[in-house]
ZALUM-199154 format. One line per field, with one value per residue (C-alpha): x, z, y; residue number from 1; residue in one letter. Coordinates in steps of 0.1 Angstrom, whole numbers. Last residue first. Example, Ala and Ser with C-alpha at 12.3 -4.5 7.8 and 13.67 -1.06 7.14 Angstrom:
c1: [137 123]
c3: [71 78]
c2: [-11 -45]
n: [2 1]
res: [S A]
END
This chain:
c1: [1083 1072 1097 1129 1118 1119 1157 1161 1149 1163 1198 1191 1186 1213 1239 1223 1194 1202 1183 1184 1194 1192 1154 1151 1110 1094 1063 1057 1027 1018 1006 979 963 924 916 907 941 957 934 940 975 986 965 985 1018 1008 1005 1030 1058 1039 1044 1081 1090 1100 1133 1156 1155 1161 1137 1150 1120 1113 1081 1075 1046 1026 999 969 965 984 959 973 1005 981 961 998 1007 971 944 917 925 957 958 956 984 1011 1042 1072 1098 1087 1095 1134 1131 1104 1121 1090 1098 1130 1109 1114 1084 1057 1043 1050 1028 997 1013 1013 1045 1064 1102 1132 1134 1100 1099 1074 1055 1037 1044 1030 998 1005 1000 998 1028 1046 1035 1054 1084 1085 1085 1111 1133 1129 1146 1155 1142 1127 1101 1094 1086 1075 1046 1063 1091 1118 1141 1117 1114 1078 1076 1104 1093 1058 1081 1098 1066 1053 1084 1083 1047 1058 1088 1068 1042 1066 1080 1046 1031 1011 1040 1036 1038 1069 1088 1073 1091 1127 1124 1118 1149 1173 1185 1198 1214 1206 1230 1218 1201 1226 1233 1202 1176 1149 1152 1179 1172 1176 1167 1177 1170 1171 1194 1211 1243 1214 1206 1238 1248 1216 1225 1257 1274 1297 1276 1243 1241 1274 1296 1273 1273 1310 1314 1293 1313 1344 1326 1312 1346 1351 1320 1306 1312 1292 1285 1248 1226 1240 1250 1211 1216 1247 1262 1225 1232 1204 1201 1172 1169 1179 1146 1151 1131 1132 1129 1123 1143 1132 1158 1187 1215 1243 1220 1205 1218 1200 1215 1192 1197 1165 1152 1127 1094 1073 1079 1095 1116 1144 1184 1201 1231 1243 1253 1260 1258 1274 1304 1306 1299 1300 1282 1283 1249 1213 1188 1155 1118 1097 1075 1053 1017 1016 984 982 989 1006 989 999 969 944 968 960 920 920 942 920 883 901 912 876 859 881 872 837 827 827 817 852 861 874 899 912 890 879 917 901 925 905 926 957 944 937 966 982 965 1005 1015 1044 1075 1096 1070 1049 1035 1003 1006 979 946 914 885 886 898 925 937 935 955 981 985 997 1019 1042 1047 1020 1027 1063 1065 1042 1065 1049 1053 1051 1025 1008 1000 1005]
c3: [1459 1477 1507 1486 1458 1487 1499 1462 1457 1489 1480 1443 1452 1479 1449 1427 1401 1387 1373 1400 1435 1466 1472 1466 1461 1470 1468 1478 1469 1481 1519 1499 1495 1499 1466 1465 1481 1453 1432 1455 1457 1422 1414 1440 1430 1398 1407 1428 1400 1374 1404 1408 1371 1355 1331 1353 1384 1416 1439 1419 1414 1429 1419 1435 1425 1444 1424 1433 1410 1373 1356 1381 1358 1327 1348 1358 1326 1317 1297 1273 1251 1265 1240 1209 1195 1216 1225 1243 1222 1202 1228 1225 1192 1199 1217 1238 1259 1271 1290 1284 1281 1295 1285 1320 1338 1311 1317 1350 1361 1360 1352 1372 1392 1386 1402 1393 1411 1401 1363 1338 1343 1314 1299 1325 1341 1306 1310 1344 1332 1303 1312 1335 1316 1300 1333 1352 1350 1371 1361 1386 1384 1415 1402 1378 1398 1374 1363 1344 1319 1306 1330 1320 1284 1294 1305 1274 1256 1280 1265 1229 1230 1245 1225 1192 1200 1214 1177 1162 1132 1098 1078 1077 1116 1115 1090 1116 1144 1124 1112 1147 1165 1131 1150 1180 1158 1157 1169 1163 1169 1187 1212 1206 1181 1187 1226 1233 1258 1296 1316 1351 1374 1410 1435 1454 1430 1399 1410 1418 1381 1368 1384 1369 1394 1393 1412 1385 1365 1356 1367 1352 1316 1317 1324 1298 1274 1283 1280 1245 1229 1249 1242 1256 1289 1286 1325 1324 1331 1305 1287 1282 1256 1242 1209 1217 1240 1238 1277 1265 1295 1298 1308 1334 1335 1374 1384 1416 1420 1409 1418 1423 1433 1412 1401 1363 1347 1313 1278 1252 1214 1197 1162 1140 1125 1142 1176 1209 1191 1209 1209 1245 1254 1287 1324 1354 1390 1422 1412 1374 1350 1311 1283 1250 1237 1244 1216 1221 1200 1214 1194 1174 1191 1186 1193 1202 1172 1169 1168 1203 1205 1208 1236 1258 1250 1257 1292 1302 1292 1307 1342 1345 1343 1372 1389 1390 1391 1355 1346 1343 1360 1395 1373 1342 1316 1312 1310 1308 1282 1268 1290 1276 1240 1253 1266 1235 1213 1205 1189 1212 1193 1207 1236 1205 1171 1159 1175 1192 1183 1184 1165 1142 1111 1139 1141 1103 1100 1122 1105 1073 1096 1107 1109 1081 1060 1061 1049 1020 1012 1015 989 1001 994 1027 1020 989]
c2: [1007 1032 1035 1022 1053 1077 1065 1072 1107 1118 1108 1118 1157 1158 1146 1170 1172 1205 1236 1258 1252 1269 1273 1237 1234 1199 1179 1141 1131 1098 1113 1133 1099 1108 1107 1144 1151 1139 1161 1188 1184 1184 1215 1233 1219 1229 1267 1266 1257 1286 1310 1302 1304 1275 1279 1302 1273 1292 1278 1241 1217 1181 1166 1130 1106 1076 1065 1082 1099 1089 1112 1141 1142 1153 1178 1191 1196 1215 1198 1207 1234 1231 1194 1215 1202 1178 1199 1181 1173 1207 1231 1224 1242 1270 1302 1308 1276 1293 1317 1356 1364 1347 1313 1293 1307 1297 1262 1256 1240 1208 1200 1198 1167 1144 1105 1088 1055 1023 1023 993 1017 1033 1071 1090 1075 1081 1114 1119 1103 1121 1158 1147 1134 1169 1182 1150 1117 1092 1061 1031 999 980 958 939 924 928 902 877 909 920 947 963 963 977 1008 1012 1008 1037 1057 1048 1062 1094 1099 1093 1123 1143 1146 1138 1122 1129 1131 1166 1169 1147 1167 1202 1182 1177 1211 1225 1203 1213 1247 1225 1199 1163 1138 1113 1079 1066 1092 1118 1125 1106 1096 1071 1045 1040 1006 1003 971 983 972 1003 995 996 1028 1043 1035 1049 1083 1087 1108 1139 1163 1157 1186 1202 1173 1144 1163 1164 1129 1120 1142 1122 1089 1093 1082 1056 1038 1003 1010 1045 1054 1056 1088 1112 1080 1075 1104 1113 1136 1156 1178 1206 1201 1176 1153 1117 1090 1062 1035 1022 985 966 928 896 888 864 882 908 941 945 975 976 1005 1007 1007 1011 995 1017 1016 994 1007 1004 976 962 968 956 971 952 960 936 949 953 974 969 936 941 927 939 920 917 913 921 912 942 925 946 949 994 1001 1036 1053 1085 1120 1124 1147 1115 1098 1130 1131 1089 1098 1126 1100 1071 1089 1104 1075 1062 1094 1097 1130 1139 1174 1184 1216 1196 1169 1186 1185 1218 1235 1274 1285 1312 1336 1327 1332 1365 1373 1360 1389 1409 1378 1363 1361 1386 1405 1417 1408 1423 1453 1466 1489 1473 1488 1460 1484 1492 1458 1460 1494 1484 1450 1468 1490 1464 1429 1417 1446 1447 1413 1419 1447 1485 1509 1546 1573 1576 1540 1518]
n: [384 383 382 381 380 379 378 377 376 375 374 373 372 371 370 369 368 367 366 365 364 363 362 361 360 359 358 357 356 355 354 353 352 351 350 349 348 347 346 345 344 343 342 341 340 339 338 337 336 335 334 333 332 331 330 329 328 327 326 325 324 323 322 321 320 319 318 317 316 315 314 313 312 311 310 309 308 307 306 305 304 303 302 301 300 299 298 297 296 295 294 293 292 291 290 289 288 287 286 285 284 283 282 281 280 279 278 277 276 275 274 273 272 271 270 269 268 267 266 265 264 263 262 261 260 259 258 257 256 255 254 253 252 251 250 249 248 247 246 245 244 243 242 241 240 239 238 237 236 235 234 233 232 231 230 229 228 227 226 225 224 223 222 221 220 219 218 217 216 215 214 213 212 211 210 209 208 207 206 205 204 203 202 201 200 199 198 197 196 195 194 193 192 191 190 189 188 187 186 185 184 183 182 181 180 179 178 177 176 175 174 173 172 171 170 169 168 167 166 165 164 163 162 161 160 159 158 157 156 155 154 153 152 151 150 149 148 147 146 145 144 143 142 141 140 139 138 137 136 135 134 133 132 131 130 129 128 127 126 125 124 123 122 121 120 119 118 117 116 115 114 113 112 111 110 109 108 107 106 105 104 103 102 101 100 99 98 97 96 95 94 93 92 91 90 89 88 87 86 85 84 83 82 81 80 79 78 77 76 75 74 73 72 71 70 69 68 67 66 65 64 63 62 61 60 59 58 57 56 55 54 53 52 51 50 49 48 47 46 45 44 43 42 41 40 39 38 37 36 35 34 33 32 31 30 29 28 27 26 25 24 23 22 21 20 19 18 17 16 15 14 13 12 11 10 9 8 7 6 5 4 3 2 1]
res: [X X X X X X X X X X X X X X X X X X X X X X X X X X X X X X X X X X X X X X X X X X X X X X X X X X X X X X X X X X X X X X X X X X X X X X X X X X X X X X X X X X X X X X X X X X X X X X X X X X X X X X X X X X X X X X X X X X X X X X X X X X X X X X X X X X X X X X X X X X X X X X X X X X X X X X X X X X X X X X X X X X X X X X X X X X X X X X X X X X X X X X X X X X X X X X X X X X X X X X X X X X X X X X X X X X X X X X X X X X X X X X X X X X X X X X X X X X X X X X X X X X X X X X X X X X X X X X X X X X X X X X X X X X X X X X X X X X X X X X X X X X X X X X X X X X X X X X X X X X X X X X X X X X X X X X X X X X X X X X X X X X X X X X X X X X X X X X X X X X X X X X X X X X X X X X X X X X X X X X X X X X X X X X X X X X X X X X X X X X X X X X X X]
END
């Protein structure tokens, strides 16, 4: 009771309850504020200081460096790291398009569950370069790696794929292209998506806090399925080992980048559409407040040690692209320059500024056009 009326348990916590105890501390705030940001978050933010990232770690010696970032990242995935199960593939529904031959192939990228991939290999002899490709969220989850590979094998997901392409990638499926430009192309369903879905937009936080019980992770499991992904490439006769690359768009993005992190079975990475500093990035109004989507990409308590771009850098000097749209509504412009910044100076550091490639699109937002891809693959022929 206070002032004479009955407050709920809810009420208290929300409202007036936690009032009276922020002003028991002498501090007088809300206690939730800015939609679901508690009302202390600036201070949070300021306590995030990132003391592992390359320039505040005490460790000047950057190979030691790389396994002491990448050993924190891997110990927030909250999935195991040694994973020996035989990829063990089987490659069926075959089909031959303008330059190239596609299949399905289902492997293991874990113990626990079977994956249906879609592998473009070009017409010739090889061994030829390779990219892993890696679909973005878009909360579209009826198809996955048809977002980035025309659907042969499915009629009824080709409509939707050719949606997709139009709104965000000027009509084209981008793992198509690649394979005509001759690179081997391998894109699988993330958890969730295409085969192994469709999960629905307000089940993506249910799904991630199942895992959490279980003792596992969401992003978690789609990081370590994705650097198994790339150590399959580099186990096929096809590819030329030591020219495979990783590109995605949006939260393809998000992966490619920490998948380079995470293995060294990639040379080079190819961003569009997704890096920023993170403390920029958690203001109100961004998507990434709203949970959900969040989740594919959240590993616990790793900003206490480690920003997004700290986590890219662990792939220095490797070469690495990062493409973002000037009028993009999900990264805001000073969270995109902050990265870049970081970026730099750790490439720079390693005295191979030259294998960054950095750019903003001040007319696009969040798309990975036709112009986009053109300039991401003539890059791709110059690294790889």
């Amino acid at each position: 009771m206070t002032g004479g009326e009955p407050v709920g348990r809810r009420g208290f916590v929300a409202g007036r309850g936690a009032a009276l105890l922020a002003g028991q501390a002498g501090v007088a705030q809300a206690a939730v504020a800015d939609g679901p940001l508690p009302g202390f978050h600036p201070a949070l933010k300021d306590a995030l200081t990132f003391p592992l990232a390359w320039g505040n770690s005490p460790i000047r010696d950057f190979g030691t460096w790389r396994r002491a970032a990448r050993a924190k990242v891997e110990e927030t995935l909250l999935v195991d790291r040694e994973d020996a199960t035989p990829y063990a593939p089987e490659f069926r529904q075959r089909t031959d398009g303008d330059g190239y031959t596609g299949e399905l192939v289902t492997l293991s990228l874990t113990r626990h569950e079977r994956v249906r991939a879609a592998l473009l290999t070009p017409h010739g002899p090889g061994p030829f370069p390779a990219v892993l490709l890696l679909h973005d969220h878009g909360a579209k989850f009826d198809i996955g790696k048809e977002k980035l590979v025309r659907p042969w094998y499915d009629e009824a997901r080709l409509a939707s794929a050719r949606a997709w392409t139009e709104k965000y990638f000027s009509g084209r499926f981008v793992g198509d292209e690649l394979a005509r430009r001759g690179y081997v192309v391998l894109v699988a369903d993330a958890l969730g998506w295409g085969d192994r879905g469709p999960l629905a937009y307000d089940r993506q936080q249910a799904l991630a806090s199942n895992l959490y019980q279980l003792g596992s992770s969401l992003a978690g499991l789609m990081a370590r399925e994705d650097a198994r992904a790339a150590g399959f490439l580099a186990r096929l006769e096809r590819v030329d080992r030591r020219r495979i690359a990783a590109v995605g768009f949006s939260m393809g993005a998000f992966r490619a980048w920490q998948a380079a992190a995470l293995t060294d079975d990639l040379a080079a990475t190819a961003a569009v559409c997704w890096m920023t500093g993170l403390k920029e990035m958690m203001v109100p109004g961004n998507n990434t407040l709203r949970g959900q989507s969040s989740y594919c990409m959240l590993h616990p308590g790793l900003p206490r040690h480690l920003d997004f771009p700290d986590v890219a850098s662990i792939a220095a000097p490797r070469p690495m692209l990062f493409f973002d749209g000037g009028l993009d509504p999900l990264f805001p412009a000073d969270g995109v320059r902050v990265a870049h910044e970081k970026l730099r100076a750790v490439w720079r550091s390693r005295h191979a500024e030259e294998r960054l490639h950095l750019r903003t699109w001040p007319d696009l937002g969040h798309v990975f056009t036709d112009r986009m891809q053109d300039e991401v693959f003539t890059w791709l022929d110059h690294v790889l």
